[in-house]
BAFI-3210 file (N, C-alpha, C; in Angstrom, 3 decimals, decimal comma, padded with zeros to 6 digits):
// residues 100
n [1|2|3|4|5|6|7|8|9|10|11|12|13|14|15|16|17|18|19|20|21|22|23|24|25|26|27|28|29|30|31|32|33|34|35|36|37|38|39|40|41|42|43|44|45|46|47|48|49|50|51|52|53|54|55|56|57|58|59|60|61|62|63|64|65|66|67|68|69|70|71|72|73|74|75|76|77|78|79|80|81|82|83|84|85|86|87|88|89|90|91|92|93|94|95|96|97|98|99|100]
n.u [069,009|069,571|071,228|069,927|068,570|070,123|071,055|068,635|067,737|069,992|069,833|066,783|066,869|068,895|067,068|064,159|062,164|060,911|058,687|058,542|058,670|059,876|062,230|063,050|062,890|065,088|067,058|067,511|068,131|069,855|071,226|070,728|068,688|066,932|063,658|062,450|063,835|063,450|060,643|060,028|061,842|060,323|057,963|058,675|059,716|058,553|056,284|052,838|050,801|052,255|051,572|049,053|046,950|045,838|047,600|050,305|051,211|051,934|053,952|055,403|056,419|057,710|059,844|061,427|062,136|064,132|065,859|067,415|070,450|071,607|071,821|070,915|068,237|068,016|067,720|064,791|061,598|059,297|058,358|058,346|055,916|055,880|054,453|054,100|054,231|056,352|059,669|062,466|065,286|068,507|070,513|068,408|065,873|062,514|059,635|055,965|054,382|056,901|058,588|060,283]
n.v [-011,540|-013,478|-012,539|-010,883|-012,894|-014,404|-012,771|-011,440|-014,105|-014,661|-012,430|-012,822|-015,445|-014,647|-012,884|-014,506|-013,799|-011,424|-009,687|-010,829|-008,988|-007,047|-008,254|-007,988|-005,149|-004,704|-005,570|-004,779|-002,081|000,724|-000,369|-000,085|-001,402|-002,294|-001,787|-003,474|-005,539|-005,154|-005,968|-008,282|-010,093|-009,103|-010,476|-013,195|-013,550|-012,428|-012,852|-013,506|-012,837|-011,122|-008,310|-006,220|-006,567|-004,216|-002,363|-002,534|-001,479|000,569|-000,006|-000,864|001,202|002,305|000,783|001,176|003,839|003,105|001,427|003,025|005,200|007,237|009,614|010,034|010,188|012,740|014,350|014,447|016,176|015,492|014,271|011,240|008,901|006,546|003,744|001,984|-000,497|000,559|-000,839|-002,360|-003,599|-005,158|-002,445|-000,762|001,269|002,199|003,860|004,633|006,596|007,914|010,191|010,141]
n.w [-017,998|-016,557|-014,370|-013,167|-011,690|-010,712|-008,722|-007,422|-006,107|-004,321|-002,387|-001,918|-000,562|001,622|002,963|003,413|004,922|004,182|001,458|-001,837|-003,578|-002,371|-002,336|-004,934|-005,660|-003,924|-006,152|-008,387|-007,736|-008,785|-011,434|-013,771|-015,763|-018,168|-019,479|-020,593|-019,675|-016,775|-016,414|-017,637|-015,830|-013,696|-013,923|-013,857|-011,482|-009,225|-006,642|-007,457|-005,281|-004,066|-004,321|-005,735|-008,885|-010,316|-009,290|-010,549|-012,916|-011,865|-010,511|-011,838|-013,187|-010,658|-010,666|-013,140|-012,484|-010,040|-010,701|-012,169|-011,974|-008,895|-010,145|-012,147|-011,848|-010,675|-012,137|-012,804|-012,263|-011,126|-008,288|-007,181|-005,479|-003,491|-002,460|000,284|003,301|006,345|006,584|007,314|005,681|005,792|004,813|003,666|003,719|003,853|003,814|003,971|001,829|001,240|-000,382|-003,470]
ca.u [068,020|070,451|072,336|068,889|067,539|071,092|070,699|067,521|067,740|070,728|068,513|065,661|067,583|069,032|066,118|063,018|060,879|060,235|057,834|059,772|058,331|060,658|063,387|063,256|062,981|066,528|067,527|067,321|068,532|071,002|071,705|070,558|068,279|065,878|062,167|061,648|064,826|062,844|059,172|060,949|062,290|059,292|056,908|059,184|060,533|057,658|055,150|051,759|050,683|052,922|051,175|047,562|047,407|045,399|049,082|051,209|051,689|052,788|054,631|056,620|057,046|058,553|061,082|061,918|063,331|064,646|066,898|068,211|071,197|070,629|072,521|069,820|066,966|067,680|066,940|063,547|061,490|058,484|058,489|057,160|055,306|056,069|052,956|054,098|054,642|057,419|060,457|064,053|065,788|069,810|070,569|067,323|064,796|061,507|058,430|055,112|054,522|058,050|058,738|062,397]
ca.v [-012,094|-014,387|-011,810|-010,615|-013,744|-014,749|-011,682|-012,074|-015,494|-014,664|-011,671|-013,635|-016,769|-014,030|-012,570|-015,158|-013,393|-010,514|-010,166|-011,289|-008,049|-006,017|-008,238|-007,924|-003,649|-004,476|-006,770|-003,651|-000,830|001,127|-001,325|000,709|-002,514|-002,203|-001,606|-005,066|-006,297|-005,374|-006,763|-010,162|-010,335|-009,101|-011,339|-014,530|-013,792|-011,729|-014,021|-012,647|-012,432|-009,560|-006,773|-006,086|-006,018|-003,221|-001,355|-003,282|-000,173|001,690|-000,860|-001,060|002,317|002,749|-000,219|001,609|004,831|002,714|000,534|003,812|005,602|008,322|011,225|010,215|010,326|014,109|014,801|014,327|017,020|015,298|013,447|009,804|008,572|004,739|003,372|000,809|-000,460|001,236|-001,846|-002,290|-004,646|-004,407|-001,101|000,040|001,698|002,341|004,709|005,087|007,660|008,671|011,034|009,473]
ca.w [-017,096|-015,671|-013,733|-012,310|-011,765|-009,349|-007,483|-006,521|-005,106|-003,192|-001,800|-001,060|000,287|002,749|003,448|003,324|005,672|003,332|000,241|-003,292|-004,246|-001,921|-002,718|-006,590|-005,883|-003,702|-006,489|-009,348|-007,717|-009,315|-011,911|-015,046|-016,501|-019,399|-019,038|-020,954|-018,582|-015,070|-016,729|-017,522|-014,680|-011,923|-013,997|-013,382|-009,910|-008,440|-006,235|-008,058|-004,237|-003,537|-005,026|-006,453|-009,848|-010,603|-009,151|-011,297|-014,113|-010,826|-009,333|-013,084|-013,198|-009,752|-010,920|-013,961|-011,573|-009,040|-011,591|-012,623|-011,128|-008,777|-010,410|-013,647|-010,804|-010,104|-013,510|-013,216|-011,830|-010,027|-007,174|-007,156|-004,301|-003,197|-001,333|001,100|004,327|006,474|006,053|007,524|005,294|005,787|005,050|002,924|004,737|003,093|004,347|003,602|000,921|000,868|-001,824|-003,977]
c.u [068,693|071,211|070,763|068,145|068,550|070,947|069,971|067,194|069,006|070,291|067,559|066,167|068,055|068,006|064,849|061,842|060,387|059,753|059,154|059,404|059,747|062,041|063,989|063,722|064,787|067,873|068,208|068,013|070,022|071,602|071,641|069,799|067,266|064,628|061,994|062,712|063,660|061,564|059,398|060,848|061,629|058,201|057,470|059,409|059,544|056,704|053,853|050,957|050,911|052,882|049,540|047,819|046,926|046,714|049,918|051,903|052,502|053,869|056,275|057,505|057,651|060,101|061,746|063,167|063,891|066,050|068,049|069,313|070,734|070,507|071,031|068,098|066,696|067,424|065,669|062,713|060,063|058,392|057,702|057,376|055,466|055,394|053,512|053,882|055,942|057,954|061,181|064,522|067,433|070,047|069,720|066,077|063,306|060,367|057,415|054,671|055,955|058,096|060,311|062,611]
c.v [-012,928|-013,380|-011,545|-011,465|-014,481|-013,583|-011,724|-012,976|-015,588|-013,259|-012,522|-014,704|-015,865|-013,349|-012,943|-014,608|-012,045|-010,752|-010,297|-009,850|-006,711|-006,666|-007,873|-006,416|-003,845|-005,033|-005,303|-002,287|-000,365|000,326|-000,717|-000,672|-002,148|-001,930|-002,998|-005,870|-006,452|-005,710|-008,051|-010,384|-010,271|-010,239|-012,725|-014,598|-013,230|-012,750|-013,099|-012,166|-011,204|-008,212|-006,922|-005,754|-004,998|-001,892|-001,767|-002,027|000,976|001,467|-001,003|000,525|002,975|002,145|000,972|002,878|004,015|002,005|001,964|004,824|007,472|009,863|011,493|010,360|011,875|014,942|015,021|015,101|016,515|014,429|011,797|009,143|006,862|004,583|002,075|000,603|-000,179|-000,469|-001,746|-003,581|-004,099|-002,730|-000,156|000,146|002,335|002,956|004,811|006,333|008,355|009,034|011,036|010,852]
c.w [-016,012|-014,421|-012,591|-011,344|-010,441|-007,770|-006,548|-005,656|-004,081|-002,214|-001,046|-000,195|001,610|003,692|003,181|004,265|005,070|002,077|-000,761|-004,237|-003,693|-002,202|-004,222|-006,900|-005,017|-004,474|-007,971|-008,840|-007,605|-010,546|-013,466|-015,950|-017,390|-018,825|-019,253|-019,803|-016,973|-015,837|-016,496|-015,988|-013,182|-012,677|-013,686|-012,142|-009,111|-007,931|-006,520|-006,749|-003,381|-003,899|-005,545|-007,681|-010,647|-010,111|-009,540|-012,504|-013,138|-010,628|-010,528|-013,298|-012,103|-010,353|-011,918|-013,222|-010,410|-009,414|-012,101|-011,602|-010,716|-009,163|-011,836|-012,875|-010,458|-011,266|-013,735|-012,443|-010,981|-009,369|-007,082|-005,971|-003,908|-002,183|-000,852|002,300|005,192|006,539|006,014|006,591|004,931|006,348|004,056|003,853|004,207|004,141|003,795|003,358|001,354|-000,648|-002,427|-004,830]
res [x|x|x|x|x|x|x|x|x|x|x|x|x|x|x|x|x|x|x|x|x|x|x|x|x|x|x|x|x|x|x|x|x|x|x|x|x|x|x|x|x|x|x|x|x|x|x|x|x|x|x|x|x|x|x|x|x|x|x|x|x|x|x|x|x|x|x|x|x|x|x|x|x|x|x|x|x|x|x|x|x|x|x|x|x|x|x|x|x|x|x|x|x|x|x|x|x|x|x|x]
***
């Protein structure tokens, strides 16, 4: 948790003008972390603001493939849809309904 929990805040500290929701998804990826690891970790660091929670089972199950590396991502045979707003942060670039 600790490892997740530094990340994040040197994430967000760099980038305070974005949600803690998009930093937590740049905070996870690639990292290979638990299911109970990324829960922990979006229910402490996530501002409950930054998402609806009726998309919260989505929002866990994007984390889950996003934490995972991407060679174990092409394994999986259907496409999941990430509903956001389009979003330059660094060098991650995010689209509405892009298909990962």
């Amino acid at each position: 948790m600790k490892s997740i929990a530094r990340r994040f805040n040197k994430i967000n500290y760099k980038n305070s003008g974005i949600s803690t929701s998009i930093c937590f998804a740049m905070t996870i990826i690639g990292q290979n972390f638990s299911r109970q690891t990324i829960a922990r970790g979006f229910n402490k660091l996530v501002d409950k603001n930054d998402y609806a929670k009726k998309d919260k089972k989505e929002i866990m199950a994007f984390h889950e493939r996003l934490t995972k590396k991407p060679e174990d991502n092409q394994k999986q045979t259907q496409p999941f849809v990430l509903k956001v707003y389009s979003a330059k942060v660094d060098n991650l670039v995010v689209h509405q309904n892009q298909s990962l």
